[in-house]
DRENFITI-414901 format. One line per 3 residues: their letters; for each residue y, x, z of C-alpha. Coordinates in Angstrom, 2 decimals. Layout:
N
a	Y:X:Z ~ ...;
END
This chain:
372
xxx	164.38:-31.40:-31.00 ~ 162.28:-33.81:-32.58 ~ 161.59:-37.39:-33.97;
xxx	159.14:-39.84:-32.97 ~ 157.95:-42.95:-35.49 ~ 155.91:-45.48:-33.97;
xxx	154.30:-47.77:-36.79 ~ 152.10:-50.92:-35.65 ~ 151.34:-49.52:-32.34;
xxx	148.82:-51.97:-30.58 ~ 146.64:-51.32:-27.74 ~ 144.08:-54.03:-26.01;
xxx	142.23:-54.21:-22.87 ~ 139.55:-56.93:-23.14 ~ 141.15:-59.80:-24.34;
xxx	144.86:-58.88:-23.30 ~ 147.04:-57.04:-25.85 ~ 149.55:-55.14:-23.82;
xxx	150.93:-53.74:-26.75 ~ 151.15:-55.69:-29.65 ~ 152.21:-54.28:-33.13;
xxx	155.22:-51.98:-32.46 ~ 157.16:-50.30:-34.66 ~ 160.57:-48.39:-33.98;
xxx	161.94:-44.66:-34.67 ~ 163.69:-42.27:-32.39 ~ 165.89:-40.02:-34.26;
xxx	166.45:-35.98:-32.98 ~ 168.60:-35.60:-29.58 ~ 168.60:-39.36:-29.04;
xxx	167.84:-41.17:-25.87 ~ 166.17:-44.85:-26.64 ~ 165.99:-46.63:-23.37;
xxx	162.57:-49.08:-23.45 ~ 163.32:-51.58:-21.14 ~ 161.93:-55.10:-20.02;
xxx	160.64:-56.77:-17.06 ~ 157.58:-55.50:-15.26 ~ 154.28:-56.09:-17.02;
xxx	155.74:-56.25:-20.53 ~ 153.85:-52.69:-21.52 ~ 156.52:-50.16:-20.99;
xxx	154.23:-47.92:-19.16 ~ 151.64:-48.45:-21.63 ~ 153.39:-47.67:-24.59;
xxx	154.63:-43.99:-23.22 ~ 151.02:-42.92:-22.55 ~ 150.33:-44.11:-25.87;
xxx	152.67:-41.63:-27.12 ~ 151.83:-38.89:-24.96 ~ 148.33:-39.18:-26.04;
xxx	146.74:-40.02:-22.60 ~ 146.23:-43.69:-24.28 ~ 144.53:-44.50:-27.52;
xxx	145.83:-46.58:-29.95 ~ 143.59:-49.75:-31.25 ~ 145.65:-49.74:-34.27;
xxx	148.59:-48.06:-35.45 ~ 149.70:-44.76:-35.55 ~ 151.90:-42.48:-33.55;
xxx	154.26:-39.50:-35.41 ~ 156.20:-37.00:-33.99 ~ 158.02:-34.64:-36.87;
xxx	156.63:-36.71:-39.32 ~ 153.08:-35.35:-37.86 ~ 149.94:-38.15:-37.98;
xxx	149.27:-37.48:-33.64 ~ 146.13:-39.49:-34.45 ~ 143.72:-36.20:-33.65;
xxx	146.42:-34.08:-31.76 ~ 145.30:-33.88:-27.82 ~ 147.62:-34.63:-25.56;
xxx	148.71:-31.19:-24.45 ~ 148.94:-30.25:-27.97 ~ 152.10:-32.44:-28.56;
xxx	154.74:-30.26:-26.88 ~ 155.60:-33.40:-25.03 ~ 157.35:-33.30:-21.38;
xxx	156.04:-36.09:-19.48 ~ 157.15:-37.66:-16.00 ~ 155.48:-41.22:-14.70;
xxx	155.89:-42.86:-12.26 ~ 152.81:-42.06:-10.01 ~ 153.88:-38.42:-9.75;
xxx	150.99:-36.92:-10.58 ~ 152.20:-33.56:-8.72 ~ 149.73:-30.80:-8.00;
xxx	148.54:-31.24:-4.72 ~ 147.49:-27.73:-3.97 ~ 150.71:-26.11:-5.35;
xxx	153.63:-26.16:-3.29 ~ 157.21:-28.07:-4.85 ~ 157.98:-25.10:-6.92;
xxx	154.91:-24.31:-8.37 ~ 154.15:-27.88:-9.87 ~ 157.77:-27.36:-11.60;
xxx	157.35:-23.86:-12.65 ~ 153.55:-24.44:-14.42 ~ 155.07:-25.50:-17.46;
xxx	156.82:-22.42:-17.50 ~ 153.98:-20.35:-16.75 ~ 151.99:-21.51:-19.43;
xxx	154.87:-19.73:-21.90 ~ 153.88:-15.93:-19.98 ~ 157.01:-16.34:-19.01;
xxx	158.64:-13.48:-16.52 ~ 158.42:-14.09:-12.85 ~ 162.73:-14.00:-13.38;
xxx	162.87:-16.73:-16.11 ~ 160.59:-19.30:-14.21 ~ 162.58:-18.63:-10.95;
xxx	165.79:-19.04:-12.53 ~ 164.18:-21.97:-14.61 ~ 162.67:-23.74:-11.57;
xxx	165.83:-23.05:-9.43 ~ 168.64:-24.31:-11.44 ~ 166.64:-27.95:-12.25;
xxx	165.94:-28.13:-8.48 ~ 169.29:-27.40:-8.31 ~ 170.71:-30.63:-10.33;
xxx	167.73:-32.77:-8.48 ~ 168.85:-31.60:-5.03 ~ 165.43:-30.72:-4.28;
xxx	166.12:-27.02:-3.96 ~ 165.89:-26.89:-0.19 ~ 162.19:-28.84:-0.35;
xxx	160.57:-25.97:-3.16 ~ 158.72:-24.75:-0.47 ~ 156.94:-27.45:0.51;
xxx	153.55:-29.04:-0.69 ~ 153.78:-32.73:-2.07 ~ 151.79:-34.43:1.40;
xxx	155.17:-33.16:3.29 ~ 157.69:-34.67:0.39 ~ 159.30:-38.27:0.41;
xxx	158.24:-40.51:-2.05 ~ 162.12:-39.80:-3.80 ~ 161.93:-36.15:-3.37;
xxx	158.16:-36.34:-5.43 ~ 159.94:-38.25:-7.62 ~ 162.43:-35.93:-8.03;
xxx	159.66:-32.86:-8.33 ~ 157.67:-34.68:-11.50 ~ 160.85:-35.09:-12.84;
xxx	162.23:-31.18:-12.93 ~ 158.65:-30.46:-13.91 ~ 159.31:-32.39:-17.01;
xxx	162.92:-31.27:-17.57 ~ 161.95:-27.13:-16.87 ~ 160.43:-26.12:-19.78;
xxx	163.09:-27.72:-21.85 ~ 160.25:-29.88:-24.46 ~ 161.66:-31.36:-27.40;
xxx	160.68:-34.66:-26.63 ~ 160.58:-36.12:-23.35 ~ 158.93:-39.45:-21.75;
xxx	160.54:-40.50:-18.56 ~ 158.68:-43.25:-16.91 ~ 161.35:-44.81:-14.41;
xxx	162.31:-41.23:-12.77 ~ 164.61:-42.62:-10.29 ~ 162.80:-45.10:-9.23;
xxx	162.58:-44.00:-5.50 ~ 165.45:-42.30:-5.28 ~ 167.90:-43.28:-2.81;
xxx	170.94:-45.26:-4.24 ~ 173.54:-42.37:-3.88 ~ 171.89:-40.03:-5.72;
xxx	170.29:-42.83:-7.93 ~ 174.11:-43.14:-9.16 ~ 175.15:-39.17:-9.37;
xxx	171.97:-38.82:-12.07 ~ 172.77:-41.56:-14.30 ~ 176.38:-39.51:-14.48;
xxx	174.34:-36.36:-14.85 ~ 171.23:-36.67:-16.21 ~ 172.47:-37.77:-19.91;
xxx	174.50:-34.21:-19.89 ~ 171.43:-32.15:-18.91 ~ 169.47:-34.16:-21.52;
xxx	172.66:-33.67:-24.60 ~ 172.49:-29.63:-23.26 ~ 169.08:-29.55:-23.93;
xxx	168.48:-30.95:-27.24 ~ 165.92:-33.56:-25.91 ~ 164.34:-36.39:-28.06;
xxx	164.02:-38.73:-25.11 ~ 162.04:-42.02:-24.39 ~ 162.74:-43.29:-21.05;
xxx	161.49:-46.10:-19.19 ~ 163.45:-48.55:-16.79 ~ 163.50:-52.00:-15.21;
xxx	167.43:-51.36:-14.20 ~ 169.61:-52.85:-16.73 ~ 172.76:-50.79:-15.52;
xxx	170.61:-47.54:-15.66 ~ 169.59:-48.59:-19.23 ~ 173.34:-49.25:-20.00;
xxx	174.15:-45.82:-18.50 ~ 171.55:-43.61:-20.35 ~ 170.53:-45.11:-23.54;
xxx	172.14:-44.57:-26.78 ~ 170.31:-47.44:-28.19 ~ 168.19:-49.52:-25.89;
xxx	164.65:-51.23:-26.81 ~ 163.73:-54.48:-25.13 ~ 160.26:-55.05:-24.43;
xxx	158.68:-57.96:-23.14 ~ 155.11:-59.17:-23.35 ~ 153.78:-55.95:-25.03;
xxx	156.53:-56.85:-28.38 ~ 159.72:-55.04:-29.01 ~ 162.34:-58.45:-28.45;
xxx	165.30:-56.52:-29.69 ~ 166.99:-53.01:-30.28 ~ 170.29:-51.96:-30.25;
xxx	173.25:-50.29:-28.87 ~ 173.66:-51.14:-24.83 ~ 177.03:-53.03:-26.50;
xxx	175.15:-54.90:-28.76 ~ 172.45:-55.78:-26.59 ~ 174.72:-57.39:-24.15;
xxx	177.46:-59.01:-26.24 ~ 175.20:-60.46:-29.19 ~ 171.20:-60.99:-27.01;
xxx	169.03:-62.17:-30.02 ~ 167.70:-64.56:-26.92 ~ 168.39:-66.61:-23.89;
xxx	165.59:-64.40:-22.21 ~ 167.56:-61.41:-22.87 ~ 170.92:-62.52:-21.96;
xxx	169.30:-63.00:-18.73 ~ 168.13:-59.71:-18.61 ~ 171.48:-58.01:-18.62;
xxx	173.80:-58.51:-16.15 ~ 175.55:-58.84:-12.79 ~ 176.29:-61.65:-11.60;
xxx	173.49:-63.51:-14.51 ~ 174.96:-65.25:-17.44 ~ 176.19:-68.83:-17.53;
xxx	173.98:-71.18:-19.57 ~ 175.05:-74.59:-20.30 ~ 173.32:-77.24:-21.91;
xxx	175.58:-78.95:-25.18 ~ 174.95:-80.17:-28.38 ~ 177.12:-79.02:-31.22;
xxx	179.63:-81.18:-32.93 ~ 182.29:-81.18:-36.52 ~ 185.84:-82.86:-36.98;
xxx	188.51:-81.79:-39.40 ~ 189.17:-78.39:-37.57 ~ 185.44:-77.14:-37.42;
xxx	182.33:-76.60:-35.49 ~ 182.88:-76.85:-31.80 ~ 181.51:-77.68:-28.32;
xxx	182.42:-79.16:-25.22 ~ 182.45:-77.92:-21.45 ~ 183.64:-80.42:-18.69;
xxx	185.49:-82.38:-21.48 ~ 187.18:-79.53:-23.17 ~ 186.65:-78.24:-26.68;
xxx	185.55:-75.18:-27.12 ~ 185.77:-74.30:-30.74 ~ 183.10:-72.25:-32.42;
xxx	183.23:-69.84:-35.37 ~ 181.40:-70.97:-38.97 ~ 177.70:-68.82:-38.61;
xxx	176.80:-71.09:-35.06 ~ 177.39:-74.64:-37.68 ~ 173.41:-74.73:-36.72;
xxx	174.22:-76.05:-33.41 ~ 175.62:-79.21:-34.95 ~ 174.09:-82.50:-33.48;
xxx	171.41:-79.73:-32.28 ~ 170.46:-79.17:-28.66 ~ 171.91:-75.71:-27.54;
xxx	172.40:-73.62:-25.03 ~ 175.98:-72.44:-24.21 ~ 175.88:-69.01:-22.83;
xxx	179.33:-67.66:-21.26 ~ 179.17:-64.31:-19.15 ~ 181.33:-64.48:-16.09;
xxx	183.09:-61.83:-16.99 ~ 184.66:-63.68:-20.30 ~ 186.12:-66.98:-17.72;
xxx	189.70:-66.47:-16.33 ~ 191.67:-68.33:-13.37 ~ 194.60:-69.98:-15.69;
xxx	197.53:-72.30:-14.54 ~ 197.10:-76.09:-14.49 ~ 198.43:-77.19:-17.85;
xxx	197.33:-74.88:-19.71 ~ 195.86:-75.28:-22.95 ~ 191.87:-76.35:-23.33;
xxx	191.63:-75.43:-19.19 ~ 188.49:-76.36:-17.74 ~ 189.02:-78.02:-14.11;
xxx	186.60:-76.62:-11.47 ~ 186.17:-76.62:-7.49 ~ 185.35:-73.70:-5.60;
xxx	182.80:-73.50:-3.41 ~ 182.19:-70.17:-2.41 ~ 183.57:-66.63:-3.16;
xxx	181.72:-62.98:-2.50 ~ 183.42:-59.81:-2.75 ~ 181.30:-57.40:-4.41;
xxx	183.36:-54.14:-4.63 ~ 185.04:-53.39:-7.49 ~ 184.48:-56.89:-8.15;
xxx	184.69:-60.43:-7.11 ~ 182.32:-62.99:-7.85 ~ 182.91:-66.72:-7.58;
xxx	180.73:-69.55:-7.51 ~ 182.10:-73.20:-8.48 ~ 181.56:-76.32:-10.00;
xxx	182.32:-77.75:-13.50 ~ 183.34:-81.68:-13.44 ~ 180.22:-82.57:-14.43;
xxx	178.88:-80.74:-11.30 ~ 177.49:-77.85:-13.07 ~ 177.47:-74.76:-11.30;
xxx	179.95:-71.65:-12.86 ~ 180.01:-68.49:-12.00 ~ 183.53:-66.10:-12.66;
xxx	184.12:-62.69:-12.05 ~ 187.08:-60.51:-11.80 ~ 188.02:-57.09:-10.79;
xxx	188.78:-57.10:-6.96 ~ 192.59:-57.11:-5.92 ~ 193.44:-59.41:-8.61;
xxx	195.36:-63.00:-7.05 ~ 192.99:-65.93:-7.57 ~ 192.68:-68.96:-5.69;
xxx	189.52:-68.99:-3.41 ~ 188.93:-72.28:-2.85 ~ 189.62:-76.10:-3.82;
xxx	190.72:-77.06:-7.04 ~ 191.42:-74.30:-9.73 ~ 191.72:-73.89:-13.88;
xxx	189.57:-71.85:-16.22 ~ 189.92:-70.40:-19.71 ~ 187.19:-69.02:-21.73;
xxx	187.47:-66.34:-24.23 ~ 186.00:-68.63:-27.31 ~ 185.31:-65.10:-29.15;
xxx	182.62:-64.24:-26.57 ~ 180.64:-66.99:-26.51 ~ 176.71:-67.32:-27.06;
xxx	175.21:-70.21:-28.50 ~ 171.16:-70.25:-28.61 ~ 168.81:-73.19:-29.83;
xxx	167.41:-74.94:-26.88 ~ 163.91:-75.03:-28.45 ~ 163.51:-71.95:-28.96;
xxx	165.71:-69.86:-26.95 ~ 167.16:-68.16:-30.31 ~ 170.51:-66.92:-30.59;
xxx	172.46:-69.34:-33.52 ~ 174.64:-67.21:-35.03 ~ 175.29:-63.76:-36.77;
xxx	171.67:-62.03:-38.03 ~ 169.12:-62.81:-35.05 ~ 166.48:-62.79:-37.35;
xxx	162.62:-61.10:-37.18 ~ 163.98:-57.76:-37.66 ~ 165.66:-55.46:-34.96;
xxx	168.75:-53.80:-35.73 ~ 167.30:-51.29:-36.79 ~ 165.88:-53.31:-39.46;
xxx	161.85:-52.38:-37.84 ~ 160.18:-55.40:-37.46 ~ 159.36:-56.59:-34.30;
END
């Protein structure tokens, strides 16, 4: 195992700084997830660790090691991006044995090495095969057990399952996180798939326009988004986001949503006589009797079944659109007139301004207290 320290990392290309002044730490056997929209430096930042990219300024540190003159084969890093970068000469199983050769490794131990990786990929009927006469998911899949074979204590993953096929897209997110624990890996890995970041990241880093945004446990990150951007980010179907302005009586801070308080806790008193953002996830709203207490009226307009879940879209009084979800097989009225109730301990309140959360500690600093 091992642990990575990035401190300042920048990197330029002409004018545009795709990586601008990034600091976090990785701590032995953990998986941080770096994820972010496409174009925010994801890709970037890996090879910057690897060694493939130079820093401008900063440093990289792997054991507490200065990488700054270390080549990149020198790092005893396992590497899989997202262009493959497979061996075209060698056939499936010898791109994913050459790590293993390099070790003088017995003909036995890289067979058995190779075999049970291609195994877990499902790749083991293709090892034959050079990479022309591979899918674009079963290359994928190849790059990927060549990182995983020799077993390197630190790994960068650069969107592995990208173009793999749904099905099996789903079986590695289950998997993939025990192979990872049962090796001892240090892992960065690098998605635009909120649910896989959810799924493999003990704490997840969000990057967006070459700056780390936030980082956090996949719990944190969703429930308390230091930003309206990331609250959008994260998931399925997207966040609610209301426009209100905060207001104070005798009983305390509070807002209001198709003429119905909604009352706030003390840290979001910011929001008072403030434009805000209200964000609700549709998750948090629940079909409730008429008459009951602080009910918000809606209509339905339309409802999709999504599998385990159903997702329906209505309006608010005021003719703002609403979005509620619920686990499927549960009785809710599907159309006309209906009541809401929001659980007032899960809602988000950000300044309109500037998209900031109000509230808690979303402050300049991660959660891990790095600056961003």
């Amino acid at each position: 195992m091992s642990t990575l320290e990035l401190r300042g990392a920048t990197k330029r290309y002409k004018k545009d700084t795709v990586v601008d002044n990034v600091s976090f730490q990785v701590a032995h056997g953990e998986t941080l997830v770096l994820f972010g929209p496409s174009g925010a430096g994801k890709t970037v930042l890996l090879r910057m660790v690897a060694g493939v990219v130079e820093l401008d300024e900063g440093a990289v540190f792997i054991d507490g090691h200065d990488m700054h003159d270390t080549e990149a084969e020198d790092r005893g890093v396992g590497m899989a991006f997202q262009n493959f970068a497979l061996f075209p000469h060698m056939s499936a199983f010898d791109n994913i044995a050459s790590p293993l050769t390099v070790g003088a490794n017995s003909k036995q131990v890289i067979k058995a090495g190779v075999e049970k990786v291609a195994s877990l990929l499902k790749i083991d009927h293709v090892l034959s095969h050079a990479p022309r006469e591979l899918s674009n998911g079963q290359k994928q899949r190849t790059a990927l057990a060549r990182a995983l074979a020799a077993s390197p204590p630190l790994l960068l993953l650069d969107d592995p399952l990208r173009n793999v096929d749904a099905k099996l897209r789903f079986e590695m997110r289950l998997e993939l996180p025990q192979l990872l624990e049962k090796q001892g890996a240090t892992v960065i890995y690098v998605t635009q798939d909120y649910k896989e970041a959810m799924a493999l990241g003990d704490r997840i880093a969000v990057l967006d326009e070459g700056r780390i945004q936030q980082i956090g446990t996949p719990e944190a990150i969703y429930l308390t988004p230091h930003t309206i951007d990331i609250a959008r980010l994260f998931g399925d179907p997207v966040i609610n986001l209301f426009d209100v302005v905060g207001q104070r009586d005798e009983q305390g801070t509070y807002v209001e949503l198709s003429g119905q308080r909604l009352a706030l806790n003390e840290d979001k008193a910011a929001c008072i006589d403030t434009d805000s953002v209200l964000g609700v996830r549709p998750e948090s709203i629940l079909f409730v009797p008429e008459g009951t207490v602080n009910a918000i009226p809606i209509s339905i307009e339309a409802e999709t079944p999504l599998n385990e879940k159903v997702v329906t879209l209505a309006l608010t009084e005021g003719s703002r659109e609403i979005l509620i979800s619920r686990p499927a097989g549960t009785d809710a009225p599907s159309s006309g007139q209906a009541y809401v109730s929001i659980d007032q301990s899960a809602l988000m309140l950000f300044n309109k301004n500037t998209g900031v959360a109000i509230g808690e500690s979303h402050d300049a600093k991660n959660s891990d207290g790095v600056a961003a």
